[in-house]
ZAZANU-206284 format. One record per atom (N, C-alpha, C, CB): residue in one letter; atom name; x, y, z. Coordinates in pm, whole numbers, plus 50000, padded with zeros to 5 digits. Glycine has a CB too. Layout:
N
  res  atom      u      v      w
    A    CA      X      Y      Z
...
This chain:
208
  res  atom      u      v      w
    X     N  08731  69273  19119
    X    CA  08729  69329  19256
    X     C  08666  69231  19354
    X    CB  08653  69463  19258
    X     N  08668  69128  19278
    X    CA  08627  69022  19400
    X     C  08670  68982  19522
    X    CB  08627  68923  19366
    X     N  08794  69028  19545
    X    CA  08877  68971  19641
    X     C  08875  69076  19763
    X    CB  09024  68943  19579
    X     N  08794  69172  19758
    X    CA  08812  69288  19851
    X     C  08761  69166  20002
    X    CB  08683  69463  19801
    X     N  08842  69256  20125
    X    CA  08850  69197  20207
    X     C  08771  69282  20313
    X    CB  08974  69160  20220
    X     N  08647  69268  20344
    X    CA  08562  69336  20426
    X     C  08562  69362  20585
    X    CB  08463  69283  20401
    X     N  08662  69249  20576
    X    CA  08674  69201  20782
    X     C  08650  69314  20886
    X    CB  08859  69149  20841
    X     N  08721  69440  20872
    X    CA  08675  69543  20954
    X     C  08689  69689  20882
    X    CB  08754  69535  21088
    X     N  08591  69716  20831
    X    CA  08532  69824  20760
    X     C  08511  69933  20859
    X    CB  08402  69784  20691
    X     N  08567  70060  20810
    X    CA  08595  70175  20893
    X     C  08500  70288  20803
    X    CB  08778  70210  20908
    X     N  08409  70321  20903
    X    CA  08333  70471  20846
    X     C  08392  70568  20960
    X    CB  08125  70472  20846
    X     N  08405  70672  20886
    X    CA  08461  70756  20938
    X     C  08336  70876  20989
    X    CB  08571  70793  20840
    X     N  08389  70939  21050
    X    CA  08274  71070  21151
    X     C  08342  71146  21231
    X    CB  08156  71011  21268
    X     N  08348  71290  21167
    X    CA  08450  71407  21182
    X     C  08401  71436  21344
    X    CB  08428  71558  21053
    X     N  08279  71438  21375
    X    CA  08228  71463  21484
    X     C  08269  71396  21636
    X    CB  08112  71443  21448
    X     N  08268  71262  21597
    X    CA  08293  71158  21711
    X     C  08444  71123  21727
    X    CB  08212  71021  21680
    X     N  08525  71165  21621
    X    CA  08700  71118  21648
    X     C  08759  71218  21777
    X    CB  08818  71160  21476
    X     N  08832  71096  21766
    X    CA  08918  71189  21891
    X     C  09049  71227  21833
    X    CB  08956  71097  22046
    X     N  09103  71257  21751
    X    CA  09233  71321  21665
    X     C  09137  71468  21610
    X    CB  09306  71187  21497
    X     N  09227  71519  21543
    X    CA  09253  71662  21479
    X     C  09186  71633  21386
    X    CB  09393  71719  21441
    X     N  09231  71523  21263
    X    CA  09192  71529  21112
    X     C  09159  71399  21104
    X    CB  09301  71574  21000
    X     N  09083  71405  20993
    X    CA  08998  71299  20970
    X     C  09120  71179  20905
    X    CB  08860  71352  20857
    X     N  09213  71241  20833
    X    CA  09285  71142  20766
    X     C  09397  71078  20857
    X    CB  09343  71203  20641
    X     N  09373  71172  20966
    X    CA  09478  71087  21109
    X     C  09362  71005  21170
    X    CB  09564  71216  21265
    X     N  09260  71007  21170
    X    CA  09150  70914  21214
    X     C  09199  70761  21163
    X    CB  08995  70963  21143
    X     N  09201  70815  21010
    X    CA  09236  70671  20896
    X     C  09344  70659  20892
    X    CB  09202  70665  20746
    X     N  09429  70719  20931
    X    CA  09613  70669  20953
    X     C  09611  70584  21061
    X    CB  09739  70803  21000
    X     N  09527  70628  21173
    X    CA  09572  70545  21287
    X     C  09518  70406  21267
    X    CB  09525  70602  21425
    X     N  09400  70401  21221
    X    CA  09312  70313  21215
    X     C  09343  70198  21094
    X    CB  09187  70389  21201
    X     N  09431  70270  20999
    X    CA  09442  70156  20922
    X     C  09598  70082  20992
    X    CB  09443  70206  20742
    X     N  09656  70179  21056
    X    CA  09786  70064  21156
    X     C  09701  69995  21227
    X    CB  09914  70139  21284
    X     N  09598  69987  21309
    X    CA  09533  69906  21370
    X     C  09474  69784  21241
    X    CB  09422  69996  21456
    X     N  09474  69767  21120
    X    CA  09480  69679  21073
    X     C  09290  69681  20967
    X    CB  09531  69571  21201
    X     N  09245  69803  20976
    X    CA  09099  69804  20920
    X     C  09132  69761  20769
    X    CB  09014  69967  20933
    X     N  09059  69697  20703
    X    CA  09052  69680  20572
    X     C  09015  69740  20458
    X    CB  09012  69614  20566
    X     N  08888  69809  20535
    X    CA  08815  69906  20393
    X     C  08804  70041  20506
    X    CB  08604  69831  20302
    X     N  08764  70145  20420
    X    CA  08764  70283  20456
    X     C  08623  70363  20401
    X    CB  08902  70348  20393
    X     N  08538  70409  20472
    X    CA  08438  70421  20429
    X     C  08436  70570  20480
    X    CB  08341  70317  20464
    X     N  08479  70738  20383
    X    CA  08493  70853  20414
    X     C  08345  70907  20378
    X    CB  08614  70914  20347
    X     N  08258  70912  20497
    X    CA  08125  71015  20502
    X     C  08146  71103  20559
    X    CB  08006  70982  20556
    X     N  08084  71191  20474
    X    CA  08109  71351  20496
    X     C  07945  71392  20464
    X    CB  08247  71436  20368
    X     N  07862  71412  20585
    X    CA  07697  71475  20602
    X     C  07671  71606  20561
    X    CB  07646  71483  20751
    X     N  07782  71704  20645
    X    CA  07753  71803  20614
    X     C  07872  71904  20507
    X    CB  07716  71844  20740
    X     N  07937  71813  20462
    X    CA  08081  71923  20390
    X     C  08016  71977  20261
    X    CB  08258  71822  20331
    X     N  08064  72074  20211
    X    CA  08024  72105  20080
    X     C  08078  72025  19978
    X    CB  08051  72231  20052
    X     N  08084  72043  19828
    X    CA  08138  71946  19773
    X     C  08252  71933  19734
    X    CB  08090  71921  19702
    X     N  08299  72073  19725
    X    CA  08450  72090  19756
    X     C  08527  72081  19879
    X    CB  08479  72199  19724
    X     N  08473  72079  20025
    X    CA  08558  71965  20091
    X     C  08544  71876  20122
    X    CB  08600  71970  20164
    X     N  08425  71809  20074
    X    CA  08397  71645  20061
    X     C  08530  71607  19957
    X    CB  08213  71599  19978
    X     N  08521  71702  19815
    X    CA  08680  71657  19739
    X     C  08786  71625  19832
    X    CB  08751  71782  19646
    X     N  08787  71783  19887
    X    CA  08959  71799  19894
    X     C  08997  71688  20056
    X    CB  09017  72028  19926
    X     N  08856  71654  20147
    X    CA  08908  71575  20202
    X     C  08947  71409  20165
    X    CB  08848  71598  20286
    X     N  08838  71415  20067
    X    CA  08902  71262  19978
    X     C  09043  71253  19944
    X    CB  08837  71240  19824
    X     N  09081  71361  19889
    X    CA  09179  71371  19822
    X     C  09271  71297  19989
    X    CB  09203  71548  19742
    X     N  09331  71380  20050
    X    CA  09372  71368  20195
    X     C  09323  71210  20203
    X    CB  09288  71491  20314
    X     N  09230  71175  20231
    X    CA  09226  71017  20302
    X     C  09311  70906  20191
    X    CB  09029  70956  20321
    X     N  09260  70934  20065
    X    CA  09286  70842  19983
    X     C  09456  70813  19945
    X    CB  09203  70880  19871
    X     N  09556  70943  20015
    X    CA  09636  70909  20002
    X     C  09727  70873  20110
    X    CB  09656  70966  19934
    X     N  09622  70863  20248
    X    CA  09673  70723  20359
    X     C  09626  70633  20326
    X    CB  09641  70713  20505
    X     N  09468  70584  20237
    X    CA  09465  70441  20202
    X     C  09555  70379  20132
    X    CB  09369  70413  20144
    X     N  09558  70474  19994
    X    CA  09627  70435  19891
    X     C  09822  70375  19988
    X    CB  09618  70602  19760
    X     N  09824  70436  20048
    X    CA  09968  70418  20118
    X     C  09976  70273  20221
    X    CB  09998  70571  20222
    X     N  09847  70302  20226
    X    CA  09818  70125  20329
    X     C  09770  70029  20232
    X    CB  09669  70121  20475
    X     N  09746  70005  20131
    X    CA  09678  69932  20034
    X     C  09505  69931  20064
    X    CB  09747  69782  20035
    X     N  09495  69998  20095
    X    CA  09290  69980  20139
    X     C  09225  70051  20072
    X    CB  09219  70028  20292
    X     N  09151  69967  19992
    X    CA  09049  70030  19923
    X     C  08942  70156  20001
    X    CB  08970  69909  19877
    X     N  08915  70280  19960
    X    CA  08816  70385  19984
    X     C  08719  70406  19946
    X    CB  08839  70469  19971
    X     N  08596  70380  19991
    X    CA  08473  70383  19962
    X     C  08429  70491  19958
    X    CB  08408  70321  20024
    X     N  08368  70579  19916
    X    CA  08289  70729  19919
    X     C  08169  70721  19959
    X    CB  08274  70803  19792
    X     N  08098  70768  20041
    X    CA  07955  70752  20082
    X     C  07896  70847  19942
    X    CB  07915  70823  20265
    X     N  07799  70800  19903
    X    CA  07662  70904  19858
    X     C  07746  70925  19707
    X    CB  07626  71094  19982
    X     N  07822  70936  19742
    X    CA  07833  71076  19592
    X     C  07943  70985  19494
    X    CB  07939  71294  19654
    X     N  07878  70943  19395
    X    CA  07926  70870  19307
    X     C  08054  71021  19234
    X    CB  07775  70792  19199
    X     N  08003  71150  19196
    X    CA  08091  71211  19153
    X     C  08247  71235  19234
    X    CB  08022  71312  19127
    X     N  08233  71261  19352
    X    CA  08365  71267  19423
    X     C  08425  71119  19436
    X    CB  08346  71335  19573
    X     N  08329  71033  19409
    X    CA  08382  70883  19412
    X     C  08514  70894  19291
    X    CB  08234  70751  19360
    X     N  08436  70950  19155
    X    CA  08532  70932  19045
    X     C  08632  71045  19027
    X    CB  08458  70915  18918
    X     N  08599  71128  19105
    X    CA  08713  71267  19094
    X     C  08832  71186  19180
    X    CB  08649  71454  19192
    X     N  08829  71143  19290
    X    CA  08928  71087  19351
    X     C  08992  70985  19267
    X    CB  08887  71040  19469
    X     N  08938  70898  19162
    X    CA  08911  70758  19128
    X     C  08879  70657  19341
    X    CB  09107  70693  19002
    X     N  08826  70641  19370
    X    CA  08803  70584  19489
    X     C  08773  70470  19458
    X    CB  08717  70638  19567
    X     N  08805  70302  19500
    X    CA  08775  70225  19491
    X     C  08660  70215  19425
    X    CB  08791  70194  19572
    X     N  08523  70280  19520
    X    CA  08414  70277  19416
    X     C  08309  70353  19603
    X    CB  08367  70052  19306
    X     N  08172  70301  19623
    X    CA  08085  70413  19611
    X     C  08013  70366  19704
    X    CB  08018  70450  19484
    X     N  07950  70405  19867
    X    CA  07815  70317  19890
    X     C  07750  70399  19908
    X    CB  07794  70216  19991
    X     N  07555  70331  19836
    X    CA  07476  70356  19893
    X     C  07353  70368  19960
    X    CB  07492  70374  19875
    X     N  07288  70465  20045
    X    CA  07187  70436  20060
    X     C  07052  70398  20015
    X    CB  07192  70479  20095
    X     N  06914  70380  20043
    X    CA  06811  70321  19959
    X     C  06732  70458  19969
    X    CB  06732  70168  20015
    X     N  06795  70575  20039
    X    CA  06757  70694  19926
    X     C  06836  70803  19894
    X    CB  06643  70762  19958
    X     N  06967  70726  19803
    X    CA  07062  70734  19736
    X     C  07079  70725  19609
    X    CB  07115  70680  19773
    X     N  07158  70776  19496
    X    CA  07162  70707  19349
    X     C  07088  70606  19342
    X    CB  07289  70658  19302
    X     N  06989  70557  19270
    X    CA  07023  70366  19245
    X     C  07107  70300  19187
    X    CB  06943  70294  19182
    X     N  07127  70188  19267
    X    CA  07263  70127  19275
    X     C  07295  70070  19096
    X    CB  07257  69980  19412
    X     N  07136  70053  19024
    X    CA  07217  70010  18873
    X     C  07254  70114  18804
    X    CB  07133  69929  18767
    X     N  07188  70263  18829
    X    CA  07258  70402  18787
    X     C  07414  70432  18795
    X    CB  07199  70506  18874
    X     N  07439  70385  18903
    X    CA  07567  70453  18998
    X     C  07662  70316  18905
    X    CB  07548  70444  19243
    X     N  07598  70183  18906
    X    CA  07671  70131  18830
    X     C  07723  70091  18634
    X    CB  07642  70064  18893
    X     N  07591  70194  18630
    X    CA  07614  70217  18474
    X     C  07742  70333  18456
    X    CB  07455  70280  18397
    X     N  07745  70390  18554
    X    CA  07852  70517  18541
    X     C  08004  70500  18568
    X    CB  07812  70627  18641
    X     N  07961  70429  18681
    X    CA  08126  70338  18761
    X     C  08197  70245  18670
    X    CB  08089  70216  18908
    X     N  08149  70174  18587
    X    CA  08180  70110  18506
    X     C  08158  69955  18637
    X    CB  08332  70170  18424
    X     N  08213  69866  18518
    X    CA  08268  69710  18617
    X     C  08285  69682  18738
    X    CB  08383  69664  18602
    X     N  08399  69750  18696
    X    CA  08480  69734  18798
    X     C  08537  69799  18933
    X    CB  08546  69718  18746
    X     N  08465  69917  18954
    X    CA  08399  69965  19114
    X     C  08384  69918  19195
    X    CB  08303  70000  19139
    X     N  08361  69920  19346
    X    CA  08296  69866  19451
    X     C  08201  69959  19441
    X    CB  08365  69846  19581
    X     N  08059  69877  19471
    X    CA  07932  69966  19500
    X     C  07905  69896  19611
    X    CB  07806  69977  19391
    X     N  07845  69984  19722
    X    CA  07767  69929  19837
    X     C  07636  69963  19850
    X    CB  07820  69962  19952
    X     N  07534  69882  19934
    X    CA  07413  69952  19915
    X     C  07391  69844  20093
    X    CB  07296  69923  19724
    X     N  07326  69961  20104
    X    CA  07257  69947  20277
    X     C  07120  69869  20269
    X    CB  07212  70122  20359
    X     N  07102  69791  20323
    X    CA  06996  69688  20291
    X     C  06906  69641  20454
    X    CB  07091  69538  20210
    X     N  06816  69680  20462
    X    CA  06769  69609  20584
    X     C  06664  69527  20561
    X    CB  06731  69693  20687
    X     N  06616  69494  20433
    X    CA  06517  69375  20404
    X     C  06568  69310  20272
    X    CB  06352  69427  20387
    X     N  06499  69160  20279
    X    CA  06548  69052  20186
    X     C  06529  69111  20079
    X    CB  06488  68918  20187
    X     N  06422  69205  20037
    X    CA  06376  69256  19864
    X     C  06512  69345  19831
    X    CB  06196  69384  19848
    X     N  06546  69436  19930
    X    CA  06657  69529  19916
    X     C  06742  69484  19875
    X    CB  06701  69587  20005
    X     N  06821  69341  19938
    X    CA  06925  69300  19911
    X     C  06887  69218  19769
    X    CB  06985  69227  20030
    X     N  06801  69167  19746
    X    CA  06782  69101  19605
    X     C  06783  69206  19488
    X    CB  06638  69021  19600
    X     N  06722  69338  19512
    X    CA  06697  69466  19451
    X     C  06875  69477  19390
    X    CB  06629  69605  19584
    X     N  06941  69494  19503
    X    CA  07099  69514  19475
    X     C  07161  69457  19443
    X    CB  07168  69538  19536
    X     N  07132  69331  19454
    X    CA  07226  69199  19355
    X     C  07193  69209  19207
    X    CB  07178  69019  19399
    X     N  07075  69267  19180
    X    CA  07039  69242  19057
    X     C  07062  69434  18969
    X    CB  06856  69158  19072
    X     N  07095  69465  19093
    X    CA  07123  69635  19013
    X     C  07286  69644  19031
    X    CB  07029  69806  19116
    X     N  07362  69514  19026
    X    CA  07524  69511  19043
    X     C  07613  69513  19132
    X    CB  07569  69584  19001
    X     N  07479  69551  19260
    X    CA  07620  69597  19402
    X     C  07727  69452  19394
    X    CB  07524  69605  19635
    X     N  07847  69532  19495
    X    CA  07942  69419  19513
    X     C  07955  69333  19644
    X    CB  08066  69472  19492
    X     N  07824  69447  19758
    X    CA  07837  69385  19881
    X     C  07722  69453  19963
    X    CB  07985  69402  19943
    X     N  07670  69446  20043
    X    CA  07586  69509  20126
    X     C  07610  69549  20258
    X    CB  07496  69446  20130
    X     N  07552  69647  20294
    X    CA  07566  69693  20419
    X     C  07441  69701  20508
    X    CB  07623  69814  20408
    X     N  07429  69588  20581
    X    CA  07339  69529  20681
    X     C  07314  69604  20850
    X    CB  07404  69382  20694
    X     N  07222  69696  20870
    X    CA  07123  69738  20961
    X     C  07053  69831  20943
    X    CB  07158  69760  21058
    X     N  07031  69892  21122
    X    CA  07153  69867  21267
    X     C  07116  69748  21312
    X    CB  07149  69981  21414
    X     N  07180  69698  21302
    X    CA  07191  69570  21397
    X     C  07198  69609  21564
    X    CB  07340  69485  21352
    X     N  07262  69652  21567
    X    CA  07210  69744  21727
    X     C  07170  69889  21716
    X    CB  07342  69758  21846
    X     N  07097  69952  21845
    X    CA  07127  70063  21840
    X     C  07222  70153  21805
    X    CB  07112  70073  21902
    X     N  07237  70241  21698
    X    CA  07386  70364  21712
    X     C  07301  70523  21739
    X    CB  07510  70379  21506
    X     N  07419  70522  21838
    X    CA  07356  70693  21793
    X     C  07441  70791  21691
    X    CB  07350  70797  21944
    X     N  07547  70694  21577
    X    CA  07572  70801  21491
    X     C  07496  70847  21322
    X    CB  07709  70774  21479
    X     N  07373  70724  21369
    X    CA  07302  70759  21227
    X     C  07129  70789  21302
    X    CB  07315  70590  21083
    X     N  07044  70884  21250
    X    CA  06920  70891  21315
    X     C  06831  70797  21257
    X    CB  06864  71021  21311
    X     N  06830  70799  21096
    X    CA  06718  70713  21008
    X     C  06719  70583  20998
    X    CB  06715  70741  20878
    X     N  06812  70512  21105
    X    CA  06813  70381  21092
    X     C  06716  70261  21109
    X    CB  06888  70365  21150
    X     N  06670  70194  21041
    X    CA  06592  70073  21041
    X     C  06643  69913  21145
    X    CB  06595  70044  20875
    X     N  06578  69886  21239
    X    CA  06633  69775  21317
    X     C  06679  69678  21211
    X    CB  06527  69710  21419
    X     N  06790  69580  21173
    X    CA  06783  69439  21185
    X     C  06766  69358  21276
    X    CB  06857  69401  21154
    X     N  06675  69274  21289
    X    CA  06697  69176  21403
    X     C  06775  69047  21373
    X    CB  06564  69135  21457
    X     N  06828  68952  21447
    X    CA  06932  68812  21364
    X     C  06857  68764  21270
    X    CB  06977  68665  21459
    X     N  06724  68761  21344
    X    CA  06635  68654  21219
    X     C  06651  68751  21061
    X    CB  06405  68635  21273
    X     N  06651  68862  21057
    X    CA  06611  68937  20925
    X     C  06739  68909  20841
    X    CB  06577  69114  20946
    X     N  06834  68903  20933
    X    CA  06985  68931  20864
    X     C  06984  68763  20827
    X    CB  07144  69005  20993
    X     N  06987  68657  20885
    X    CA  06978  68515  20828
    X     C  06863  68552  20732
    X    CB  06943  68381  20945
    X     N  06758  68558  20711
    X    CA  06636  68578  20597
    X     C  06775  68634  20473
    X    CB  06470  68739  20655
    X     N  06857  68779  20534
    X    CA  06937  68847  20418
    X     C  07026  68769  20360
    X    CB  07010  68962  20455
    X     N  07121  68723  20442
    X    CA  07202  68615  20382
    X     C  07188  68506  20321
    X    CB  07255  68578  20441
    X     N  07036  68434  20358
    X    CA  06948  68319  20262
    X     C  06919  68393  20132
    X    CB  06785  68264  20335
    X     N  06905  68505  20098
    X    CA  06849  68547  19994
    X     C  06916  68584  19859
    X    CB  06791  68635  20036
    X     N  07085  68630  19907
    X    CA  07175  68662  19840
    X     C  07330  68624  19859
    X    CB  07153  68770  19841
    X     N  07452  68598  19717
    X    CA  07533  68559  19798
    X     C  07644  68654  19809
    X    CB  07567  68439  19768
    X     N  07609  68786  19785
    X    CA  07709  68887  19807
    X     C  07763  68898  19935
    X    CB  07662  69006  19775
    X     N  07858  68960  19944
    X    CA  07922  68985  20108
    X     C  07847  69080  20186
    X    CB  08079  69050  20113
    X     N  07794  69009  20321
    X    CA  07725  69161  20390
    X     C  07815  69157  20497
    X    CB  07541  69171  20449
    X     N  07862  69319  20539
    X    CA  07875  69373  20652
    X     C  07796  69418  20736
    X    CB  07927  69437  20643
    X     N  07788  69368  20871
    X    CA  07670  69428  20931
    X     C  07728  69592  20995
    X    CB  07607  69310  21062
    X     N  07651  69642  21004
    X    CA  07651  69790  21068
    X     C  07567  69816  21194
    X    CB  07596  69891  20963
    X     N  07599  69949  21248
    X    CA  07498  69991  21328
    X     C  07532  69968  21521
    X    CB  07364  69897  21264
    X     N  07578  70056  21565
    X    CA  07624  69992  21688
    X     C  07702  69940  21722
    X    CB  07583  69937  21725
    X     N  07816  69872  21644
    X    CA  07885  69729  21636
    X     C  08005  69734  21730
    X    CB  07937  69689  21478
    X     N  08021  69722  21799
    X    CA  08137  69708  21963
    X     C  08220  69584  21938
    X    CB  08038  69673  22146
    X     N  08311  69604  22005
    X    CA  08426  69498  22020
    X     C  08332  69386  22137
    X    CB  08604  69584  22098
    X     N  08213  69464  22222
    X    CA  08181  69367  22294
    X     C  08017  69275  22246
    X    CB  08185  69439  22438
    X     N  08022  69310  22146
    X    CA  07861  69241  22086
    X     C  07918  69209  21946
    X    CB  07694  69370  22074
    X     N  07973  69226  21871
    X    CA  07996  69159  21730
    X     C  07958  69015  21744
    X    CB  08153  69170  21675
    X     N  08028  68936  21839
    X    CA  08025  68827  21847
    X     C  07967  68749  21851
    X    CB  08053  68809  21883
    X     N  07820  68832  21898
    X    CA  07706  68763  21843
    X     C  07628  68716  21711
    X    CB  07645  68814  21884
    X     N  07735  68818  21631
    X    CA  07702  68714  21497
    X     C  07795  68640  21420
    X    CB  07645  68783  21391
    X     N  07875  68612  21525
    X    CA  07931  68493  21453
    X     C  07864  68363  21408
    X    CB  08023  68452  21525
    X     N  07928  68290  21306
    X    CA  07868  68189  21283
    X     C  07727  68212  21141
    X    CB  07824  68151  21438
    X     N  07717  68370  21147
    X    CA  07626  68382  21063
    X     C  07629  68371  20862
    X    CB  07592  68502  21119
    X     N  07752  68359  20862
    X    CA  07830  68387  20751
    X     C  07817  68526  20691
    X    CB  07803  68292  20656
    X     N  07866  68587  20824
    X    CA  07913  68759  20710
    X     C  08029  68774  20726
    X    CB  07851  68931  20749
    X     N  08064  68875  20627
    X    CA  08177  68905  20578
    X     C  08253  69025  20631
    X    CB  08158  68914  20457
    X     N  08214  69097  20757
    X    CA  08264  69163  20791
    X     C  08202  69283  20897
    X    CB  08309  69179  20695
    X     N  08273  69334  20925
    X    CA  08149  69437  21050
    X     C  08230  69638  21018
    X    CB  08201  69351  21334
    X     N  08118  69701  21010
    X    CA  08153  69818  20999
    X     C  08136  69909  21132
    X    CB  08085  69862  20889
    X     N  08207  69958  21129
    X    CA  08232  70037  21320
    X     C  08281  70191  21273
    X    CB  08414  69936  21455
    X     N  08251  70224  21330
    X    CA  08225  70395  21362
    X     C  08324  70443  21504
    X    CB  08024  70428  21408
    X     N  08234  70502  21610
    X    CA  08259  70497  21689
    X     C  08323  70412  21801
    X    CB  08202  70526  21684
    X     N  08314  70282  21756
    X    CA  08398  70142  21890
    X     C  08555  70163  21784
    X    CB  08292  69877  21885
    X     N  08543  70247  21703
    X    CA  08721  70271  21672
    X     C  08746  70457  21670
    X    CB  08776  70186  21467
    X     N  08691  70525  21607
    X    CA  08753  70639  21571
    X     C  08737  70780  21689
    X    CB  08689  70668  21424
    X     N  08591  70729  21758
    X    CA  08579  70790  21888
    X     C  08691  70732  22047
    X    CB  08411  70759  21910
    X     N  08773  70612  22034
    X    CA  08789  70585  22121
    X     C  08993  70680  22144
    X    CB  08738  70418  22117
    X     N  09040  70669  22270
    X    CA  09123  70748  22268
    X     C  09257  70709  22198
    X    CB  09130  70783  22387
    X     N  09247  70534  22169
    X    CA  09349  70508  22128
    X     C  09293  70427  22004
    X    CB  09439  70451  22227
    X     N  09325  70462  21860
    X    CA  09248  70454  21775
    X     C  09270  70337  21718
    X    CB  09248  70549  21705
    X     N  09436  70308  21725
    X    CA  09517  70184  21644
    X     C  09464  70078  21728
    X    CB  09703  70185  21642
    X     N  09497  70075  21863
    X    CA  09437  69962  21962
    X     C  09311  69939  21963
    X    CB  09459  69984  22091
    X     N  09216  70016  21976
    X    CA  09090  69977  21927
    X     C  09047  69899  21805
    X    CB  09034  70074  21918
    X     N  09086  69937  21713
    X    CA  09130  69848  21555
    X     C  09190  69725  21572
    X    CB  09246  69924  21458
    X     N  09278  69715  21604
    X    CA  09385  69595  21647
    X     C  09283  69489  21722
    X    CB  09528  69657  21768
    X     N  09246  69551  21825
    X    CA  09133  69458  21915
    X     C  08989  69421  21827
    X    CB  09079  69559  22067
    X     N  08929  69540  21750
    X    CA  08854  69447  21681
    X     C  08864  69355  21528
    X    CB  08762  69514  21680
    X     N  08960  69378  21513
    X    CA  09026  69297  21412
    X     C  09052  69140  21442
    X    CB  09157  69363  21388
    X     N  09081  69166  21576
    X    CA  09082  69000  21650
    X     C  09010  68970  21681
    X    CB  09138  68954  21746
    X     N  08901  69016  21717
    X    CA  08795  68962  21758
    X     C  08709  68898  21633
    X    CB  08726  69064  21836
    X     N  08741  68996  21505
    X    CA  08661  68964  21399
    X     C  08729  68819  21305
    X    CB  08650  69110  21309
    X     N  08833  68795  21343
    X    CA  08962  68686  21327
    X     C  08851  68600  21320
    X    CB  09098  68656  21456
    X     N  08734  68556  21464
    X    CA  08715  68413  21479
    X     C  08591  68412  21415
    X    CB  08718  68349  21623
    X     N  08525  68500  21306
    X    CA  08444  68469  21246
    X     C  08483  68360  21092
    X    CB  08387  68596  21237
């Protein structure tokens, strides 16, 4: 699973879309060209955290894009889902990967150098780096500042996506940093036109 392609990583948020269903969120969004699919579900029970997996995974599966499951390694494997991310007070990531087997994607959210060393060495396949800016779609978030995220990337050589805020009009400030990709929320699934928003930050993420 080495070859997964991180460039513009889509979390999804039933709250902030502007469509009906969540899996027209990820229909539109993967014609706009997103790569990975990241379905969080905060408050669903666990039967429609399933049954909406079920639903997304078969617009990824139809676009070729791997589906990430937030939190819950079990609906990860009921779907079979690419594989799993998570937080640092979440499964631990060598648990989640004794269960996943190999060959999974695991993610783990990292905002200091120990974290990300913590997760290289408990199997993750990539990290998920902030907020790098302010968001208001997560409350418990920890700042990155550039310097922390260069400290992160000196420390490990997994792929990080940065998170947290991430706009078509500030990504660009980390170019040059060597990451692997940017995860967006709201600068795609809240906006009115979901594919074009995608499309635009897909290019933008081109000149990293």
């Amino acid at each position: 699973m080495g070859t997964t392609d991180y460039t513009l990583y889509l979390v999804t948020d039933r709250n902030l879309m502007s469509c009906d269903t969540v899996e027209e969120s990820v229909r539109q969004a993967a014609e706009g060209g997103v790569t990975v699919v990241q379905l969080r579900e905060k408050q669903a029970t666990s039967r429609e955290f399933y049954e909406q997996a079920v639903r997304v995974k078969a617009v990824t599966d139809a676009y070729g894009i791997p589906l990430i499951i937030n939190d819950r390694v079990d609906i990860a494997m009921a779907v079979d889902a690419a594989g799993v991310h998570l937080g640092q007070k979440d499964m631990p990531c060598s648990i989640a990967r004794r269960i996943l087997g190999p060959d999974k994607i695991i993610g783990v959210s990292a905002a200091l150098p120990e974290e990300a060393l913590q997760a290289k060495a408990d199997g993750a396949s990539y990290l998920g780096v902030g907020a790098v800016f302010q968001t208001g779609t997560k409350q418990d978030t920890r700042p990155v500042t550039k310097e922390r995220l260069a400290q992160i990337r000196a420390a490990v050589d997994l792929p990080i996506v940065i998170i947290g805020g991430v706009k078509q009009s500030n990504v660009l400030e980390f170019a040059g940093m060597g990451i692997n990709g940017a995860a967006v929320v709201s600068a795609i699934v809240a906006q009115p036109d979901i594919k074009k928003a995608a499309e635009e930050m897909r290019r933008i993420l081109q000149k990293f």
